[in-house]
Backbone as CSV, one residue per row, in Angstrom:
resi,resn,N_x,N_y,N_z,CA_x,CA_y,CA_z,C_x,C_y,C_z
1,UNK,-28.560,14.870,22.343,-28.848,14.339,21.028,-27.892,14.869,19.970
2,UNK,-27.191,16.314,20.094,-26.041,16.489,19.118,-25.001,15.288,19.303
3,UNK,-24.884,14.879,19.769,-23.788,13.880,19.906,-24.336,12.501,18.927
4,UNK,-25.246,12.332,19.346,-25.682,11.277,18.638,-25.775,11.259,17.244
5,UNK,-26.577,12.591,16.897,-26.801,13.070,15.763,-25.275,13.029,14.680
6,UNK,-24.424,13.464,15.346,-23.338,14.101,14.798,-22.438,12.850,14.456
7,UNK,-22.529,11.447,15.642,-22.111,10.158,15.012,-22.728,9.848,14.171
8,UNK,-23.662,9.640,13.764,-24.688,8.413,12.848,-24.324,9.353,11.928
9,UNK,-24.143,10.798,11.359,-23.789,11.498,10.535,-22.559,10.980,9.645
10,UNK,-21.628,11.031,10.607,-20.416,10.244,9.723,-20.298,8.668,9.601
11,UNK,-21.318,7.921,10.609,-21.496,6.451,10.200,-22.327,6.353,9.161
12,UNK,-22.940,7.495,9.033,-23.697,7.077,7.922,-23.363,7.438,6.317
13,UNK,-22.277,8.447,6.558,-21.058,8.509,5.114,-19.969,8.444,4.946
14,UNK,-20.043,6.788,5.736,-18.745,5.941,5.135,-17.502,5.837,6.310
15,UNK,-18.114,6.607,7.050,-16.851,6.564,8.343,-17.107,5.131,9.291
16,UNK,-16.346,4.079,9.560,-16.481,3.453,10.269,-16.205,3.530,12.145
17,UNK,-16.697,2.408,11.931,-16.530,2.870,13.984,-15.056,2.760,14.717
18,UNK,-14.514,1.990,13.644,-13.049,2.158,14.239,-12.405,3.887,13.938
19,UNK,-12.898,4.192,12.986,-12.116,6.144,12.581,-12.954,6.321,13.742
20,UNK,-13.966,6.287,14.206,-15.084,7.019,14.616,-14.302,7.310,16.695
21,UNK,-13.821,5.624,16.585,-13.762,5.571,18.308,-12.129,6.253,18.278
22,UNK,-11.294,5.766,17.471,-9.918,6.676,17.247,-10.241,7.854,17.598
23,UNK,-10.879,8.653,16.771,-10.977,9.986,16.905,-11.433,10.733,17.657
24,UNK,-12.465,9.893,18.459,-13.243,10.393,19.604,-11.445,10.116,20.934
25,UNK,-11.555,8.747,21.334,-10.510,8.987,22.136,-9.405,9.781,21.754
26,UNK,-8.726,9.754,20.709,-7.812,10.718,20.625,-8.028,12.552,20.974
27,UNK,-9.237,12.581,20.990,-10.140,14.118,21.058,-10.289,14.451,22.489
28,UNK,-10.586,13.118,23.062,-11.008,13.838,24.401,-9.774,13.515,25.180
29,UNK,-8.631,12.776,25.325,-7.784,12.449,26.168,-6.496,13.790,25.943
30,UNK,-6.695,14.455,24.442,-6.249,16.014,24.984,-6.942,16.905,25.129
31,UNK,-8.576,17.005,25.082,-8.686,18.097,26.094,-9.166,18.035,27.708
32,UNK,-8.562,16.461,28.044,-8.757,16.567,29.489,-7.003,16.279,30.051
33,UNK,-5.916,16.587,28.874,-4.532,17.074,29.467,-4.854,18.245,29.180
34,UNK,-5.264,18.913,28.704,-5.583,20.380,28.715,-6.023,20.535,29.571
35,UNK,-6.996,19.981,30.294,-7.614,20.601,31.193,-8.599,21.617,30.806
36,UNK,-9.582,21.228,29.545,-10.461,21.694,28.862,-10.215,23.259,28.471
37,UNK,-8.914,23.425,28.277,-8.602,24.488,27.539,-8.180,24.103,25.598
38,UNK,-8.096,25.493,24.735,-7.595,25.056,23.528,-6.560,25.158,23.566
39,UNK,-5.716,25.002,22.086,-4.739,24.563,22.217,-4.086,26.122,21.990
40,UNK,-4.558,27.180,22.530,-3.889,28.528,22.775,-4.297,29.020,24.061
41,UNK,-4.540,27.563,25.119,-4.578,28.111,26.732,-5.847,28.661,26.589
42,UNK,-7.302,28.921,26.167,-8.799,29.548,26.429,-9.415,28.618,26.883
43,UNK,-10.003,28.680,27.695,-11.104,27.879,28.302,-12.070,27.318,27.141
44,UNK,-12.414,25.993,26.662,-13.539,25.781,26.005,-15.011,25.856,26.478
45,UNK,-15.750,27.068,25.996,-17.034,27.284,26.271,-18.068,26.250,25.594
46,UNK,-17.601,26.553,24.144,-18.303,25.444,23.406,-18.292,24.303,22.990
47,UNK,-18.429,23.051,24.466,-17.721,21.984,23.983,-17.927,20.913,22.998
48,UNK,-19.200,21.724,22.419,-19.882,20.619,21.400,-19.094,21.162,20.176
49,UNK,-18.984,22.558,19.611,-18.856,23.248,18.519,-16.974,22.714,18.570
50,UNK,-16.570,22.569,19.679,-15.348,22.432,19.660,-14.467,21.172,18.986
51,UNK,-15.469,20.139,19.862,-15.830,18.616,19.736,-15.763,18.761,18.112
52,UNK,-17.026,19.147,17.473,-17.381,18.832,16.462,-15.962,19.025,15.364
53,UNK,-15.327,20.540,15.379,-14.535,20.709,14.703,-13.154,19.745,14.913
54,UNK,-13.194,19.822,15.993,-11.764,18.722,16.310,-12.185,17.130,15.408
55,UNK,-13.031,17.062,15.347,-13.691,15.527,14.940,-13.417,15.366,13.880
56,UNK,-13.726,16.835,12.719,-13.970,16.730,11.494,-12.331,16.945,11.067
57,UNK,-11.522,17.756,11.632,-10.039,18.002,11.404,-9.441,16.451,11.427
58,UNK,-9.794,15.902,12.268,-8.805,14.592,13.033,-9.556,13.412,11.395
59,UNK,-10.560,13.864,11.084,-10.500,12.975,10.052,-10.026,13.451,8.546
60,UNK,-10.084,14.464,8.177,-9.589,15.496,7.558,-8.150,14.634,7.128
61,UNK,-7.384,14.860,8.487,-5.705,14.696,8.509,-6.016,12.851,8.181
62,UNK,-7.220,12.068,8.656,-6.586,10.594,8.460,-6.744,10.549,7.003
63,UNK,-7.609,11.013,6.076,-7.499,11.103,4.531,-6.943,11.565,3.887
64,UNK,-6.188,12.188,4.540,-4.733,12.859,4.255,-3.728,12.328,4.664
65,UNK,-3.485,11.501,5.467,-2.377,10.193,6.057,-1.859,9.585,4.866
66,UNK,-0.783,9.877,4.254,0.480,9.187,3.995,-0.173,8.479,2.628
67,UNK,-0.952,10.098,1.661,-1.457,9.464,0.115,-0.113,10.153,-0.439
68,UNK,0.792,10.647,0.245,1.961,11.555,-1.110,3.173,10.283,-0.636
69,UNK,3.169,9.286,0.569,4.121,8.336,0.677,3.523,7.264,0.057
70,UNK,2.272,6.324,-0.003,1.785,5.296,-0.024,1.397,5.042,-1.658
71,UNK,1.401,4.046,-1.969,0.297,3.748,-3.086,-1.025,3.179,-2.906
72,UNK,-2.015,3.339,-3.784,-3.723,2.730,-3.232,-3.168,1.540,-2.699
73,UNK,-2.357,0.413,-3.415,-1.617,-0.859,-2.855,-1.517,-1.203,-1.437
74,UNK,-0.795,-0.447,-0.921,-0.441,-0.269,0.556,-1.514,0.237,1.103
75,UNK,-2.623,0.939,1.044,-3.626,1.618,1.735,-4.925,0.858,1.842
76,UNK,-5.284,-0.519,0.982,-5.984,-1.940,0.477,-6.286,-1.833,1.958
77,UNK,-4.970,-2.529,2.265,-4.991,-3.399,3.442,-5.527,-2.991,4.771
78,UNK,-5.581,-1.361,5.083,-6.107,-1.099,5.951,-7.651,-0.766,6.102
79,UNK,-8.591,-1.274,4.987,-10.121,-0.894,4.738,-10.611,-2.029,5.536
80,UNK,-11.177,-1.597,6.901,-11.438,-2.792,7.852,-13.207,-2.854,7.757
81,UNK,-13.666,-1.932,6.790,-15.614,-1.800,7.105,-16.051,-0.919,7.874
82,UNK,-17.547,-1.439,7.369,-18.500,-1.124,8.655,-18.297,-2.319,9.486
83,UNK,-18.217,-2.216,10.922,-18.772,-2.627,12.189,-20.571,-2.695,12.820
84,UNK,-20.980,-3.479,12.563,-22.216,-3.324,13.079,-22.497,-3.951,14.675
């Protein structure tokens, strides 16, 4: 149920399911080239606490994606919604 919990959390402030599935695949397809280590070679014990932080970073950096290159103008176009 953390998992669940922890989606409907950010679907439910404003994150859509497209950030949502990005970030999830982008999350887990390196830590299974890791080979469920971090990214300083440790074994992940906590894969929820780990999960979680990687989740919140990876969106972190997309609201931070290219506001010191772009104008609101250019950034319009990519507001795709909610998905229901």
């Amino acid at each position: 149920f953390n998992f669940d919990n922890l989606f409907n959390y950010y679907l439910s402030n404003g994150r859509s399911y497209q950030e949502l599935f990005s970030s999830i695949h982008y999350i887990v397809s390196r830590v299974i080239e890791r080979k469920f280590k971090d990214e300083e070679g440790n074994d992940i014990e906590n894969k929820y606490g780990y999960f979680k932080n990687a989740l919140e970073s990876n969106f972190q950096k997309l609201d931070n994606l290219g506001k010191d290159l772009y104008d609101d103008d250019f950034w319009k176009d990519f507001d795709y919604g909610e998905r229901g």
